[in-house]
RONU-726894 format. One record per residue (C-alpha): x, y, z. Coordinates in nm, 2 decimals, decimal comma, padded with zeros to 4 digits, always signed. Example, Ala and Ser with C-alpha at 12.3 -4.5 7.8 and 13.67 -1.06 7.14 Angstrom:
<r c1="+01,23" c2="-00,45" c3="+00,78"/>
<r c1="+01,37" c2="-00,11" c3="+00,71"/>
# end
This chain:
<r c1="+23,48" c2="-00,64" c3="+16,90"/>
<r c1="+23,22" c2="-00,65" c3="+17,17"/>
<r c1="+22,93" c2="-00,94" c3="+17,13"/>
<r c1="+22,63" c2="-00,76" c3="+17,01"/>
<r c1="+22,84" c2="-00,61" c3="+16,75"/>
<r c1="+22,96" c2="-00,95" c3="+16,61"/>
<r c1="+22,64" c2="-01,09" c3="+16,66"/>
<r c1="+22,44" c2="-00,82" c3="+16,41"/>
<r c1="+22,77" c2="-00,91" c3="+16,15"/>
<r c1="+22,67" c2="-01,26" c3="+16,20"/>
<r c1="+22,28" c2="-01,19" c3="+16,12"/>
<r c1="+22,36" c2="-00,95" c3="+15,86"/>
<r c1="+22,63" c2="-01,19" c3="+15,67"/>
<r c1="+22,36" c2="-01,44" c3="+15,75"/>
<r c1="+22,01" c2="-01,25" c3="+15,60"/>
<r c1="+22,25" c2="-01,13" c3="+15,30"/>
<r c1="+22,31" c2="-01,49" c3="+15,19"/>
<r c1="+21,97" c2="-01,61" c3="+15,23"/>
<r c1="+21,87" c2="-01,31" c3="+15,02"/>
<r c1="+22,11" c2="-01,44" c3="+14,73"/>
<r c1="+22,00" c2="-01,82" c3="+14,80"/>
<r c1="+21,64" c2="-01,73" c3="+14,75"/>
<r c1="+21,79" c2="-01,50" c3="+14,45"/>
<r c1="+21,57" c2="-01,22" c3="+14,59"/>
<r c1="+21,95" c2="-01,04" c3="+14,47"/>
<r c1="+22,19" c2="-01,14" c3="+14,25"/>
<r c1="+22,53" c2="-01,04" c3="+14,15"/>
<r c1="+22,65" c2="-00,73" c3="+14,33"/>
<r c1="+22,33" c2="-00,57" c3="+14,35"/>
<r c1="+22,16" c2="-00,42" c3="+14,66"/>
<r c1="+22,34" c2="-00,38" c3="+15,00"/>
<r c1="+22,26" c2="-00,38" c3="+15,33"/>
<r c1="+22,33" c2="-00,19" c3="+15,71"/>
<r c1="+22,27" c2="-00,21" c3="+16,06"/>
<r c1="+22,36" c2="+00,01" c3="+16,33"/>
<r c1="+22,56" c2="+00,02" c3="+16,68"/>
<r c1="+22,70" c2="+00,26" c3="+16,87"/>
<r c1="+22,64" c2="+00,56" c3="+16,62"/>
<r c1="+22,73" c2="+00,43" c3="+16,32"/>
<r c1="+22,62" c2="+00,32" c3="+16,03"/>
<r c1="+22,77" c2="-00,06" c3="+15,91"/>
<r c1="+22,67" c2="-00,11" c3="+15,53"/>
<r c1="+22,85" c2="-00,37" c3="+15,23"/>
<r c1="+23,13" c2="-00,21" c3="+15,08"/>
<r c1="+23,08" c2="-00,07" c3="+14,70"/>
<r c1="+23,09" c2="-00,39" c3="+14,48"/>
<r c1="+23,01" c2="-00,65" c3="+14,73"/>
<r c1="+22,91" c2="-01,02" c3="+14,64"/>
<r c1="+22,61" c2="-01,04" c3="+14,91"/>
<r c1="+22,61" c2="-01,42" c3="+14,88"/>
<r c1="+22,92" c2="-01,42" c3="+15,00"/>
<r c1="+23,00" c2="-01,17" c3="+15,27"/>
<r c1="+23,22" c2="-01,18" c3="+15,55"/>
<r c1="+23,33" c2="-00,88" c3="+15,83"/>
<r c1="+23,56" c2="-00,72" c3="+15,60"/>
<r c1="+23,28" c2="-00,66" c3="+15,36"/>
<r c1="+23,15" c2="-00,38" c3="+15,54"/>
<r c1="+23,22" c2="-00,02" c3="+15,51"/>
<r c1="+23,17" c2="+00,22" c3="+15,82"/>
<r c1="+23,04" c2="+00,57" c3="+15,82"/>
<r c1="+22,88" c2="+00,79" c3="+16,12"/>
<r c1="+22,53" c2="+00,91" c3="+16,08"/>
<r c1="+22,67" c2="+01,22" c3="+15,87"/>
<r c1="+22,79" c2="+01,06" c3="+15,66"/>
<r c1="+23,16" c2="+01,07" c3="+15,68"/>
<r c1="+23,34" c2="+00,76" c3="+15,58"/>
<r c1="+23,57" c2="+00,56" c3="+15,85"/>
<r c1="+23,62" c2="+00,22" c3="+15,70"/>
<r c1="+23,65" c2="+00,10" c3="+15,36"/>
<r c1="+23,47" c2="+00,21" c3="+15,05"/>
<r c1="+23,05" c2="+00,20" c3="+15,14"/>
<r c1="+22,84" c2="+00,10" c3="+14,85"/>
<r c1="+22,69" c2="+00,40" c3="+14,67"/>
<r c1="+22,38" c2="+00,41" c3="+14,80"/>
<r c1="+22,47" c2="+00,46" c3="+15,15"/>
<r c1="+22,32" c2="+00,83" c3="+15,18"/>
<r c1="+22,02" c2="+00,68" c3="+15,08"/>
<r c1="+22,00" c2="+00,44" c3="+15,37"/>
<r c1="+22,15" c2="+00,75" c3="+15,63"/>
<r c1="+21,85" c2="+00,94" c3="+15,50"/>
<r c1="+21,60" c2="+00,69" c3="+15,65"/>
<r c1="+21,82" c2="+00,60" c3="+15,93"/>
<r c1="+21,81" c2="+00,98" c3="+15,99"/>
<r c1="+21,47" c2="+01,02" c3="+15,92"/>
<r c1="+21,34" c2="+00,78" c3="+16,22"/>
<r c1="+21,52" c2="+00,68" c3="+16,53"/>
<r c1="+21,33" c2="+00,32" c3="+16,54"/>
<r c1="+21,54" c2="+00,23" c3="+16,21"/>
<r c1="+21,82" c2="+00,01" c3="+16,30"/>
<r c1="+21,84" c2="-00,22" c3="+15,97"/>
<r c1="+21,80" c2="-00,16" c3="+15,64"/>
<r c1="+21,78" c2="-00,36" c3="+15,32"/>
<r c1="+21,78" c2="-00,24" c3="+14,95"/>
<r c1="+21,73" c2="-00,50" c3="+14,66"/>
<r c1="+21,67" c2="-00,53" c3="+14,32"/>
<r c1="+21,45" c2="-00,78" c3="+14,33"/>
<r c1="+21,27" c2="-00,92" c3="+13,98"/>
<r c1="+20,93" c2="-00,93" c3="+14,06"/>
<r c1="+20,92" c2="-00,60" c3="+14,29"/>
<r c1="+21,14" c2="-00,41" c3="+14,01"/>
<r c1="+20,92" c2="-00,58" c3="+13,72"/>
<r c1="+20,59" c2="-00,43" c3="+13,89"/>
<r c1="+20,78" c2="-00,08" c3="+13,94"/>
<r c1="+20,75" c2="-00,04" c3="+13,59"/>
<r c1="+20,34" c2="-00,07" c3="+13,54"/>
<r c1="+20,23" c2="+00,25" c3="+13,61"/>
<r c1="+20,33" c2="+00,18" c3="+14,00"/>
<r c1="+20,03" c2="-00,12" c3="+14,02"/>
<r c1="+19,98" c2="-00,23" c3="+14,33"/>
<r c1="+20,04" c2="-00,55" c3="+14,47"/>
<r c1="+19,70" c2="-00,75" c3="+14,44"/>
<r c1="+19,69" c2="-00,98" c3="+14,70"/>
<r c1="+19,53" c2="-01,04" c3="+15,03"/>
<r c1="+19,84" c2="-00,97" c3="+15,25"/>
<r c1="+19,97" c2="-00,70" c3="+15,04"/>
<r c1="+19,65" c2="-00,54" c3="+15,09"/>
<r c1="+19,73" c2="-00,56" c3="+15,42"/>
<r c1="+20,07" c2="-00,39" c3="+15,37"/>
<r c1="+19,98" c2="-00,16" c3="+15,05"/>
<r c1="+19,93" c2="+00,17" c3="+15,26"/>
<r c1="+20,21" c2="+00,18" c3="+15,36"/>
<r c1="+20,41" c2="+00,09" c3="+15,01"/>
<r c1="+20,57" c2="+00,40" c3="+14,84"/>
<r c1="+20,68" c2="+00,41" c3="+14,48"/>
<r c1="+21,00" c2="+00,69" c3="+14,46"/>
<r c1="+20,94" c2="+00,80" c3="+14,05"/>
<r c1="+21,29" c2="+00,65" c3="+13,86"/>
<r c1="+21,62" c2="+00,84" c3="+13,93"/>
<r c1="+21,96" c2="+00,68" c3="+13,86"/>
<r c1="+22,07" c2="+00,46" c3="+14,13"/>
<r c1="+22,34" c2="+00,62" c3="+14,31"/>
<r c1="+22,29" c2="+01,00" c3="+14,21"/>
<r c1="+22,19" c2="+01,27" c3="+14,38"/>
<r c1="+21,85" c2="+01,27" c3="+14,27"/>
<r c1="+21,76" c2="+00,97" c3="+14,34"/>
<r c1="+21,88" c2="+01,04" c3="+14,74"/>
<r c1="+21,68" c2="+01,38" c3="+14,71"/>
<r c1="+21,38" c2="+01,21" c3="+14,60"/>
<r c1="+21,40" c2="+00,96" c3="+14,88"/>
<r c1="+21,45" c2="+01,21" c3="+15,12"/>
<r c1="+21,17" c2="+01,44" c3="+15,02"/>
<r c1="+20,96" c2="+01,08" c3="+14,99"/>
<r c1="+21,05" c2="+01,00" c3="+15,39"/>
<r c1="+20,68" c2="+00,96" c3="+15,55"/>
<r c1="+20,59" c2="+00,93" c3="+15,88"/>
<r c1="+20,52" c2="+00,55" c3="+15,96"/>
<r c1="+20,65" c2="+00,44" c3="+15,64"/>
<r c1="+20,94" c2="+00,19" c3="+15,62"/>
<r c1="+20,92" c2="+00,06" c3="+15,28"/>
<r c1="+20,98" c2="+00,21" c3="+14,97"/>
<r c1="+20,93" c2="+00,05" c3="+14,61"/>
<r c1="+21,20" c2="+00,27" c3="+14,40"/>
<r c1="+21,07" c2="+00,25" c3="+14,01"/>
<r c1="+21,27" c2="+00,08" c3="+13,77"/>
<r c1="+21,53" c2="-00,02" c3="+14,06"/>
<r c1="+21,40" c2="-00,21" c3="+14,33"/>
<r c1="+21,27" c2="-00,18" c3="+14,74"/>
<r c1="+21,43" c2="+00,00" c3="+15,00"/>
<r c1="+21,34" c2="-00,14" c3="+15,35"/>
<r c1="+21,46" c2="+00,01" c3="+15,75"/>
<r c1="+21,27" c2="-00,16" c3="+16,01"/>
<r c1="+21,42" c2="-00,22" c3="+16,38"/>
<r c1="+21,58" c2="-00,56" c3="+16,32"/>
<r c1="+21,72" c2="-00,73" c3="+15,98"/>
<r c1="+21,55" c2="-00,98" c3="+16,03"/>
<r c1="+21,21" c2="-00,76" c3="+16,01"/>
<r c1="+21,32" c2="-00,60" c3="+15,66"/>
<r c1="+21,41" c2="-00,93" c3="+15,56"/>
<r c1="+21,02" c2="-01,07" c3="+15,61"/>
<r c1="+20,94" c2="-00,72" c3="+15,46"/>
<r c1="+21,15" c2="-00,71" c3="+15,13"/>
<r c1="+21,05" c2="-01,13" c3="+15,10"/>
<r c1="+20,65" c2="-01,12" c3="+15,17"/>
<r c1="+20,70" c2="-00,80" c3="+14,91"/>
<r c1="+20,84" c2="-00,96" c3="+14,62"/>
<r c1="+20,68" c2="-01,28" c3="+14,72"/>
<r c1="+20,31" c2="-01,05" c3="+14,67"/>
<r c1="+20,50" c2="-00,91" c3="+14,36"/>
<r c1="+20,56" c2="-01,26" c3="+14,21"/>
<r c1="+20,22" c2="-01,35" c3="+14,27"/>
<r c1="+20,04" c2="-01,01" c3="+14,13"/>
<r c1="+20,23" c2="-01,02" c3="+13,80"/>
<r c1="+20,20" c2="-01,46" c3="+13,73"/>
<r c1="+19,79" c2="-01,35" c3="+13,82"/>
<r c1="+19,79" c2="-01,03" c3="+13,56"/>
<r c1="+19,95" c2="-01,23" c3="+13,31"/>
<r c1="+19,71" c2="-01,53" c3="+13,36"/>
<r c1="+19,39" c2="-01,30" c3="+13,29"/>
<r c1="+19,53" c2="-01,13" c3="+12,99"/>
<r c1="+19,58" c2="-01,49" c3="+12,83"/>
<r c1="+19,29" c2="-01,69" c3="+13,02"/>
<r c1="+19,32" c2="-01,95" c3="+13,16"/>
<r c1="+19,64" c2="-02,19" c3="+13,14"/>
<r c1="+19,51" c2="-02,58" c3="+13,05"/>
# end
């Protein structure tokens, strides 16, 4: 295994267990990939993200045909934005609480001064079952220009950037705005807390 290679393993076992730390996921849910050398590294179906190591990784090539273990379901959705913009070399997908919560109001934004910031270039993806085909055809047909970050209703955030450690800040500031939009709803529809 050559040394850039093992060092994006190392930064993608490391982002996946702060994700689960900061219970941003939890359980099995969401994956994540990166890329090298034309192909597409993403968590194996059923993987523990708090607890990853090399051999929790599935390999496929940017069609799509599987080398290496089982990938998680969702990998066409990830080749689909990988595909979609030669820039994306990471991507993230959670199910994060707060982000998912929001999803489900009528796609609200995210009120905030940062995610203000950010909102233009938030997506919401209207509700498909994760893992089918529709969900991956929506996505697809959903693909924008200069848009990295997708908020999939009633499921969670999809996020490619250039680095992992770029979706990472992403998909955290995100559910961190998220957190913060929905505790500030809730406080005005029950006034003030004493």
């Amino acid at each position: 295994m050559d040394d850039v290679l093992k060092s994006k393993y190392e930064e993608a076992i490391w982002i996946a267990k702060a994700l689960f730390q900061h219970r941003i996921i939890t359980g099995t849910t969401g994956n994540i990939s990166f890329l090298h050398n034309k192909k597409m590294y993403i968590t194996k179906s059923g993987s523990c993200l708090g607890k990853l190591d090399m051999d929790s990784f599935a390999i496929t090539d940017l069609n799509g045909n599987i080398l290496f273990n089982k990938p998680s379901k969702e990998y066409i959705m990830h080749l689909a934005l990988y595909n979609s913009n030669e820039t994306y070399k990471a991507i993230i997908h959670t199910h994060s609480f707060y982000t998912t919560l929001l999803s489900y109001n009528n796609h609200s934004h995210i009120d905030t001064p940062y995610m203000k910031l950010k909102n233009e270039k938030l997506k919401y993806i209207d509700y498909f079952p994760p893992g089918s085909k529709e969900l991956f055809s929506a996505v697809e047909n959903s693909l924008e220009e200069n848009n990295d970050t997708y908020i999939l209703e009633k499921h969670g955030i999809i996020c490619a950037k250039d680095t992992l450690l770029s979706a990472f800040g992403t998909i955290e500031e995100i559910e961190y705005g998220a957190k913060l939009s929905f505790l500030l709803t809730e406080k005005n529809k029950t006034g003030p807390l004493t």
